[in-house]
N, C-alpha and C positions, 0 to 999 in steps of 0.2 A: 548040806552046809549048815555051819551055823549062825551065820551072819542074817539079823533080821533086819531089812531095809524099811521096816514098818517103823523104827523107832531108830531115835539119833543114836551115831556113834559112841555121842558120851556120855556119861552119867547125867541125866537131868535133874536129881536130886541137890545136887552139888553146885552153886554159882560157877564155880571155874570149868565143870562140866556143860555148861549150859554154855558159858562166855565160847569156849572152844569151838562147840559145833554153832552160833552164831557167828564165830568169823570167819569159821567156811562159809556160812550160808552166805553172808552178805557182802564175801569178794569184793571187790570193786572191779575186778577183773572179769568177775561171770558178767555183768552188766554187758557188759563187749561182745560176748557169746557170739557165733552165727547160730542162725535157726538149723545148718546143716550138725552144728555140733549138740545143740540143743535135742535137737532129735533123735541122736545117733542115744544122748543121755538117756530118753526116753524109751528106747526102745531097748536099751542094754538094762532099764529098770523094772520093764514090762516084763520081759524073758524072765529074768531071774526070779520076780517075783510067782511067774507061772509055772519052771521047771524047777527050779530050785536046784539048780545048775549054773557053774561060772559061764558064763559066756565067753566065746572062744576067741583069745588074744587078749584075756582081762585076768588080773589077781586080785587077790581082796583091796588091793590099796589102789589099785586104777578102777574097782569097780563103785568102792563108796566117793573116790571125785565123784564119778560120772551119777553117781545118788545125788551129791549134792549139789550140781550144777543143772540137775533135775530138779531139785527143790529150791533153787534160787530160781527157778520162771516160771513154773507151776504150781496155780492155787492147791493148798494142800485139801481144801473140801471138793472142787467145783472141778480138779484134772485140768481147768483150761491153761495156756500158757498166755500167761499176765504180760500186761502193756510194756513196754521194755525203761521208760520212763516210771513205774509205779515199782517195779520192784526192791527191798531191801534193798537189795547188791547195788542200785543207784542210787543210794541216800549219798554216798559219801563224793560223788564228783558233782552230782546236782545241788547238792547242798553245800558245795563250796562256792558254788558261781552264785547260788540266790543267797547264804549269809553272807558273803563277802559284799557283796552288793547292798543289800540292807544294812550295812553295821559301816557301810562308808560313802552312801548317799541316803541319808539320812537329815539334812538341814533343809530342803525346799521340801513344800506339800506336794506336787506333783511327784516328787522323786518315792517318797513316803508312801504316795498312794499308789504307783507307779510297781514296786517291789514286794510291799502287801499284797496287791492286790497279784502279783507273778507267786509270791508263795504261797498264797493261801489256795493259789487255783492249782500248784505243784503238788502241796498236802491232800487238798482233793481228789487229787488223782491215785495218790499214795493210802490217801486213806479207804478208797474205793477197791485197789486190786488188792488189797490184804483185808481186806472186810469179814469175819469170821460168818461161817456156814455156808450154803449153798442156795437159799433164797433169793428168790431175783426181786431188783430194786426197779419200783417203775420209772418212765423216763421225766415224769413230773414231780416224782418226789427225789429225785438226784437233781433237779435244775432247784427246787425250792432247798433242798439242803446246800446245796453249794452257794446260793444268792445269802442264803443267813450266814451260811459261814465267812465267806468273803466281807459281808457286811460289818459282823462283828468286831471281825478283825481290824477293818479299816477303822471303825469308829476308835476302836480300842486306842491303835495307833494314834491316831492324830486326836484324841484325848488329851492321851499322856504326854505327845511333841510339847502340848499347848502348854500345858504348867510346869515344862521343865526351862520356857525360855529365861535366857535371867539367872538360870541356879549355875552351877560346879559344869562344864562341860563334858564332866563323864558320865553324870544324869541322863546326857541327852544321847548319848553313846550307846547307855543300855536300854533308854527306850526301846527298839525292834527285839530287844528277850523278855520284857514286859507283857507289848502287844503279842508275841508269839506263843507266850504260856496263856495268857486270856482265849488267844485264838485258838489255841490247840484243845481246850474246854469245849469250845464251842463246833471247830472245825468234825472232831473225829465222831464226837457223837450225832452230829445231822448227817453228813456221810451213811453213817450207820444209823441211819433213824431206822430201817426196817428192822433192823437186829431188836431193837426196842421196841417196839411195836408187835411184831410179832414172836421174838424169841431165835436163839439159835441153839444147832443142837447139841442135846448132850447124852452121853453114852454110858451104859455099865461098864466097870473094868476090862470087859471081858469084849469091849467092842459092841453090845449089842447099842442100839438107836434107842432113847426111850421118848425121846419129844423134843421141840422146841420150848427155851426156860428164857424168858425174859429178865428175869434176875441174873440168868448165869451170862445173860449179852450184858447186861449193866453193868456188872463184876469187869468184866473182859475189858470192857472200854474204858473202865474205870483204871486200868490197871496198864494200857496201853499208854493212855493220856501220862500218868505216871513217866511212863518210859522215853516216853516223847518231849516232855518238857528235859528229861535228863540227857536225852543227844544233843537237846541245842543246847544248856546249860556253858558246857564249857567253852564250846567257838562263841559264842555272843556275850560272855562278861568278860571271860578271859583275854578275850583279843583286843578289847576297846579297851580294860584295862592297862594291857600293854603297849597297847598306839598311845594311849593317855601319858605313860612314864615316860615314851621313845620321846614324846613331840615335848613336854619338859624337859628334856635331858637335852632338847637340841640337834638328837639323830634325826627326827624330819621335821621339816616345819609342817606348820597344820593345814599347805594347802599343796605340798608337795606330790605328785602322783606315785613317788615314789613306796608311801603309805599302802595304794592297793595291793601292789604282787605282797607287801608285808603279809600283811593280813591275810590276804588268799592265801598263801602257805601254814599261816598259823592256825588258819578255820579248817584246811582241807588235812591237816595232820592230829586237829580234835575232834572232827568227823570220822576221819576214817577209825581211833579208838574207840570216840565214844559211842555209837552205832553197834556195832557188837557189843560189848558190855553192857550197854543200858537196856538192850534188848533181853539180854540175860538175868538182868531183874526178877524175873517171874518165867516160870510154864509157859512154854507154848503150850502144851497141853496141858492146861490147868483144870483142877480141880475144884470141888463145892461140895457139901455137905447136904445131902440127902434132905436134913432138918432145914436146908436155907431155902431148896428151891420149891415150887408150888407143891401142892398137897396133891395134885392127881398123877404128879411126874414123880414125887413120892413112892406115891401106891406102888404106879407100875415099873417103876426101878426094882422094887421091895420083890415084886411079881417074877420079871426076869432071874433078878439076882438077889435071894433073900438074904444072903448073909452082906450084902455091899451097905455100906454108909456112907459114899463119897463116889458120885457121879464126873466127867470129863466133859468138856469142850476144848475146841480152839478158840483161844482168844483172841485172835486177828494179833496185825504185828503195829 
């Protein structure tokens, strides 16, 4: 056969190639899976990758679902099957119920610190089962990354409450995509403090291991963070915006409840695009430059693969 399940369906060179096979991946439907189906994925991706044979009652196009609803629950370093709450394929119903929430109690502090303090512990989680490499994180420095990142966040949050009282009401509207891009800085790299600290790995073209590159974790998170302030971007201006024009216009008044399912619809229909697309940003498997990462990871890249100039990781999602 010629179908490689080691590498996505579609062109990852290509943004539209990439956006593609991230919207398989991140479903909102795989979220739902049962572990009966999940495994059935699993074991119909094991096989084939071992005989290199259709497995029987599968064609190419029932066999790559079943690839990628293997790849929407299982870490692509570690094999394990990830939390069912951390997965991609749950960004888009989870993160309708926590934006919508945040972007429409948002005037008391309790409410403020109440929903920060639900997202930042939801990103935590998120940003723990998509973590790139296979390094394990001790159970002390995931309790001190998470108390800083929550912290940050909170402070950040009720900062910025403070000096919007007084101003335009749609100031205080985009506060929570404020505090979320602040917090997403802070959130995704203590998560990943061990990626930083000690490095995650990265490969010669050809698949060989050459080391753990603390540069190539920094790059990675650096380029997630990126992507992560671009899923919330549009449910958190866009929608306050448009609550802001509705409640002008006289379509709801400003204490109507009628205002939530709004909004919940309009977050969980920029979620569900923006999620895939923003993900598509960049490589999952991205690359680095030989010249960028450490001098001994150099070496023996050069060692393995002398004619290579450009090393691989995962850079977590």
């Amino acid at each position: 056969m010629s179908i490689n399940l080691d590498e996505p369906k579609f062109d990852q060179k290509t943004y539209w190639g990439r956006a593609k096979h991230f919207i398989l991946l991140t479903n909102p439907l795989n979220a739902f899976a049962s572990d009966k189906s999940l495994n059935e994925a699993k074991r119909v991706v094991d096989e084939f990758r071992k005989t290199k044979r259709m497995p029987q009652g599968y064609d190419e196009e029932k066999l790559w679902a079943a690839k990628y609803l293997y790849d929407s629950a299982f870490h692509p370093d570690t094999g394990e099957k990830m939390v069912r709450f951390g997965r991609m394929s749950a960004q888009a119903p989870m993160n309708t119920i926590v934006t919508g929430c945040m972007i429409t109690f948002y005037k008391t502090k309790p409410a403020i610190i109440f929903w920060q303090w639900f997202n930042q512990t939801f990103n935590a989680v998120v940003n723990y089962t998509n973590r790139s490499g296979d390094a394990v994180i001790t159970t002390k420095q995931l309790m001190a990354s998470y108390c800083a990142a929550c912290g940050g966040a909170l402070s950040t949050a009720l900062y910025l409450n403070s000096k919007v009282k007084g101003m335009n009401p749609l100031y205080a509207r985009l506060v929570p995509f404020a505090a979320v891009c602040g917090a997403n800085f802070i959130n995704i790299p203590m998560m990943r403090s061990n990626e930083i600290m000690n490095g995650t790995p990265v490969f010669t073209p050809d698949g060989q291991r050459v080391g753990e590159s603390k540069i190539a974790a920094i790059t990675g998170i650096l380029l997630v963070c990126i992507s992560r302030v671009g899923m919330a971007l549009p449910g958190m201006t866009l929608v306050p915006v448009l609550t802001q024009t509705a409640i002008k216009k006289k379509i709801f008044h400003p204490s109507s409840l009628a205002i939530v399912p709004f909004q919940l619809s309009l977050v969980c229909l920029c979620v569900t695009f923006a999620t895939p697309l923003c993900c598509a940003f960049f490589e999952q498997k991205a690359n680095i430059s030989i010249n960028t990462i450490e001098a001994n990871l150099k070496d023996k890249a050069l060692k393995l693969s002398p004619k290579t100039d450009t090393v691989y990781f995962n850079k977590g999602l």
